[in-house]
N, C-alpha and C positions, 0 to 999 in steps of 0.2 A: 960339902954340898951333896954329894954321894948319899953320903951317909942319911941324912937329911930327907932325901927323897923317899929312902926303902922306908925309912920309919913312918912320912908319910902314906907309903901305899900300903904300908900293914896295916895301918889304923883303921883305913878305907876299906880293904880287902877281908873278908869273911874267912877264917882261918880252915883249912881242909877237916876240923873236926864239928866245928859249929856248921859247916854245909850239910855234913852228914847227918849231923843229929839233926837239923830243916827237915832235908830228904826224908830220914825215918820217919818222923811225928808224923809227916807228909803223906806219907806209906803207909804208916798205921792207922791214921785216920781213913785213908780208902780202904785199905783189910777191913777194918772194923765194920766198915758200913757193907762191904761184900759182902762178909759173912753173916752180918744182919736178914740181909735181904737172900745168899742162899737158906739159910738156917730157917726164915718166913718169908717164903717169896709170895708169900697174899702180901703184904704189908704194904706195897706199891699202891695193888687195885683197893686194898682198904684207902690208903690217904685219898687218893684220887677220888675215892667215892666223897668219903666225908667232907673233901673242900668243895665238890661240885656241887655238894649238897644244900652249904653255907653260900655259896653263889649267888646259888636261884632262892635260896629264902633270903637272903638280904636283896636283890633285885626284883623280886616278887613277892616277899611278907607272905602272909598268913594263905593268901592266893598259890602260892605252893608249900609254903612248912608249916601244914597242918596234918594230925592224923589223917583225915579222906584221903587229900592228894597223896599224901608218902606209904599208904595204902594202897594204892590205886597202881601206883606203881608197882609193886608186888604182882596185885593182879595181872598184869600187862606181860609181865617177865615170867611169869610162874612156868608155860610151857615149852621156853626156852631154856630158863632155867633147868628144870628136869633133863632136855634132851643133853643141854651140856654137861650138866653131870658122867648123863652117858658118854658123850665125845670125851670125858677129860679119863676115863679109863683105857680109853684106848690111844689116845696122845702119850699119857704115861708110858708104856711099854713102846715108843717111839714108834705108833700108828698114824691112820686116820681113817674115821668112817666117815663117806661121800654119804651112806643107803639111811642113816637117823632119821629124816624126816622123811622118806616114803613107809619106812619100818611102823614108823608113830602112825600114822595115814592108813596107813592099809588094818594096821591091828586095830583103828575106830573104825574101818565098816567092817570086818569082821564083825565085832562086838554088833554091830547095826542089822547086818545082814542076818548076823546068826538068831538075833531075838525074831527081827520081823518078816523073813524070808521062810527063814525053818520052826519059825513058832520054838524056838527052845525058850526057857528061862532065864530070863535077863544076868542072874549069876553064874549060870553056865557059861554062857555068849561071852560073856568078859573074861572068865578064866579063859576058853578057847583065844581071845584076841593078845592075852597075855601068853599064853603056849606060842601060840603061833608066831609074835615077835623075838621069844626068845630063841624060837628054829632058825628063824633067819641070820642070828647073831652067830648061833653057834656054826653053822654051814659058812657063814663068813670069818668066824677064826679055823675051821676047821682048814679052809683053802688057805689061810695065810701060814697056820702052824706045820700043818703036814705036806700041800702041794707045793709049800715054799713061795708063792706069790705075792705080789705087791701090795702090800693093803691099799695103798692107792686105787691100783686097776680092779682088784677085785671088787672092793666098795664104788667104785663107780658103776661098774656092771649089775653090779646088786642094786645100786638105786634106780638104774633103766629097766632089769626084770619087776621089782617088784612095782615101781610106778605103772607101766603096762599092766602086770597082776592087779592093780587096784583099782584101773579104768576098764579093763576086761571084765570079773569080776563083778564089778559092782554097777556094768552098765551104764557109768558116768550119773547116775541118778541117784539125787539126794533125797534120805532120809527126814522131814522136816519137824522142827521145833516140835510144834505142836501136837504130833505121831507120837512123839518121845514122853513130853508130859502127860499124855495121855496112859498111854501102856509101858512105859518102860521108863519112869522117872530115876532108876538107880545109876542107868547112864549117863543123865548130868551128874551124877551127887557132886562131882569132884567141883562143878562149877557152883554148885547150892554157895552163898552169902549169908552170914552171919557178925553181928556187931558187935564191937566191945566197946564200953564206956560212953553208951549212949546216955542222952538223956529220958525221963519220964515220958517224952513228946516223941523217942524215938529218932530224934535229929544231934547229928553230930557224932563224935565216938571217932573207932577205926573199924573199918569193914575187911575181913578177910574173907576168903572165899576157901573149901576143907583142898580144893588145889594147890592152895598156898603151902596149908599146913604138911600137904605131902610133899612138894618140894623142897620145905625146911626139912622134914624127918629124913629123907634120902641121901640130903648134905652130910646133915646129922650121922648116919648110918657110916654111910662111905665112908667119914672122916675118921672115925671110931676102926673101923675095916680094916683101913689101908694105913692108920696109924698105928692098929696094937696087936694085928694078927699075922700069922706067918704068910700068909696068900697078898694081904696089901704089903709086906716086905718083897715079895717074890715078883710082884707088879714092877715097882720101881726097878729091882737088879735086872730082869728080863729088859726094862726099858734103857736101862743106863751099859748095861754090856749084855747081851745074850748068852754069848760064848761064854763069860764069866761065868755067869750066873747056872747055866749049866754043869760046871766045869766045880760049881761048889755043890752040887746036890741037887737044885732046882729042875724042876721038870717044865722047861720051856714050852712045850707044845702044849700040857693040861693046862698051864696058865694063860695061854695067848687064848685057847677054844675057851675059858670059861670067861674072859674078860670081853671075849666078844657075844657071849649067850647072856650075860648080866646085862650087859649095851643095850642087847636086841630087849630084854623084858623093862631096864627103865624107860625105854622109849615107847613100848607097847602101853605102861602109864603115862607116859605123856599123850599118848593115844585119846586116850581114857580122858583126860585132864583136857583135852581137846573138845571132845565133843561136849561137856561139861562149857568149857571157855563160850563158843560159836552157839552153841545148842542145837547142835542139828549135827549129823552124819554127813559129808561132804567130803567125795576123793580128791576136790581141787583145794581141799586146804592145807596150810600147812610148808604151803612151794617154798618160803624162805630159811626153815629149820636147820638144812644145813648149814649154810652161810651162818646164822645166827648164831649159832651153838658153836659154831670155831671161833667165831667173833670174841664172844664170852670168854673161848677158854684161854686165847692169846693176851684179850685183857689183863686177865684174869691173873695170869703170871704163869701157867704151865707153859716149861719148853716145848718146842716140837721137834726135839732131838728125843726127846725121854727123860723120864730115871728121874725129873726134877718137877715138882712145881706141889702146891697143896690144894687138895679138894676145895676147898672155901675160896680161891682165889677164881674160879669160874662162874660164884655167886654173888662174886663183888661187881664180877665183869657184868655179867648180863642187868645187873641193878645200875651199875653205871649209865651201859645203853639205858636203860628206861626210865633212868633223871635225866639226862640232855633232851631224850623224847619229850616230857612233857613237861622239862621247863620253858626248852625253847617253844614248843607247842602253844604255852601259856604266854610267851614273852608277845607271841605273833611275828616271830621270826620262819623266813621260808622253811621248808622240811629238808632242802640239800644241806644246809646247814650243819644239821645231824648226822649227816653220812659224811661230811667234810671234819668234824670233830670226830666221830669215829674211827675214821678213817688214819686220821692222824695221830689219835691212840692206839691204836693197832702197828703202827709201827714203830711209836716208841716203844711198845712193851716189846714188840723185839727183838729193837735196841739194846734196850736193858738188858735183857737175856741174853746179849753175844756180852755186850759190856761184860757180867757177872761172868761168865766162862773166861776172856781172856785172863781177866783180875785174878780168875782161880788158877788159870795156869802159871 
């Protein structure tokens, strides 16, 4: 009877080697897909784009998945986009800039001030607005690299100097549209509109705007940068160990002051790419940039420990925010809606990202 019984519970019971090999398959299956996702951590904010994409055009047809609308979108993201680019060089090296969107703010009324205050030449006025953002970047890595301070506290102090600097300054008075087309139409150029795949009648196509196209090219750049050059290797080792990365040759401090001087000049284009968006010079625009552009990057899939995440994954993010915007916009769904789905993608991504690190350990 004994006997009887054990032979039953063998039969039943899963043998100590067949559990193991469970477990492993089990195991390798999550390895696999960790290392997936470290290996391309866009891949997240890519799927997520693409299904939220297919959403709103099967719940909306041609009413959102048409050239215009998936265009339009673009437009809407183009000067978040840029400023996130910016933010996700300094997240890399395990930062954060508060000062991005006073930096963008104040380098359009430069450009503003300097044509129609000082009478300079509109190509002047912009190169000055692009100098001058880039000072702000490098004075804020210079305090993080050399006085040793928090990029936190410093970038927050930086965003209260230069916001004050940009309502002092510029007198809180807007430069208007119509100023600008008149005597200084190269300060939109970034917002000028042009179509592709129109018809004879000029209806239909996709419309971009050359702000777009600089967003795309600066992804483009960065990715290229920080993929195949020694300075975008020096970025991540600075972000993922400093001491390391030191300790192997790396000059910490020239890398942290020039990642923060690059910051300051792509936001100084997104400056630029502002006044172009609005059509007007205006020191109260702009208020939600940083919020926005952190948004994107944690989307996005960059850590905020460092050392990890891909430049493309900040352009999936901010593209994300701007399909929920005007899908739901389009559905006629309220607008907390969007900050409720946002919101909620902001903390799974991370999720994800502690996920992927314990799984690495």
């Amino acid at each position: 009877m004994s006997g009887k019984a054990d032979d039953y519970e063998a039969a039943i019971t899963p043998s100590a080697s067949e559990s193991v090999a469970t477990f492993a398959e089990r195991k390798g299956a999550l390895s696999r897909v960790q290392h997936a996702l470290h290996v391309n951590p866009a891949l997240v904010p890519l799927f997520v784009l693409v299904v939220s994409i297919s959403l709103f055009g099967l719940l909306l047809g041609s009413k959102f998945f048409s050239p215009f609308a998936l265009t339009l979108i673009l437009q809407q993201v183009q000067i978040v986009g840029i400023v996130a680019a910016a933010q996700s060089l300094v997240i890399l090296t395990a930062g954060i800039d508060l000062s991005v969107g006073a930096i963008a703010v104040l380098s359009s009324v430069i450009m503003g001030q300097f044509t129609f205050r000082y009478g300079m030449p509109v190509e002047i006025a912009i190169v000055f607005g692009l100098a001058f953002g880039t000072a702000i970047g490098a004075i804020n890595g210079w305090l993080v690299a050399v006085m040793k301070l928090p990029p936190f506290i410093v970038t927050l102090g930086m965003w209260q100097i230069v916001l004050a600097a940009n309502f002092l300054y510029s007198q809180n008075a807007t430069i208007r549209s119509q100023d600008i087309e008149a005597e200084a139409p190269l300060l939109q150029f970034l917002g000028t509109a042009f179509k592709v795949g129109a018809g004879e009648d000029g209806r239909g196509g996709a419309t971009f705007t050359y702000g777009v196209i600089a967003m795309v090219l600066i992804f483009g750049v960065l990715a290229y940068v920080l993929g195949q050059t020694a300075w975008g290797r020096h970025i991540y080792a600075v972000g993922d160990d400093p001491e390391a990365a030191q300790l192997s040759g790396v000059n910490v401090k020239r890398t942290l002051i020039s990642v923060y001087a690059v910051t300051g000049f792509i936001c100084a284009i997104a400056g630029w790419a502002l006044i172009g968006r609005i059509g007007s010079v205006s020191p109260t625009s702009g208020q939600l940039l940083n919020i926005e552009s952190i948004t994107a990057v944690v989307i996005g899939g960059i850590s905020l420990f460092g050392g990890r995440g891909s430049i493309m994954g900040p352009l999936f993010g901010a593209l994300i925010v701007g399909v929920f915007t005007l899908g739901l916009r389009l559905a006629g769904a309220d607008a907390q809606w969007t900050y409720l789905l946002i919101g909620a993608l902001i903390i799974g991504a991370v999720a994800v990202d502690q996920w992927i690190r314990k799984v690495s350990a």
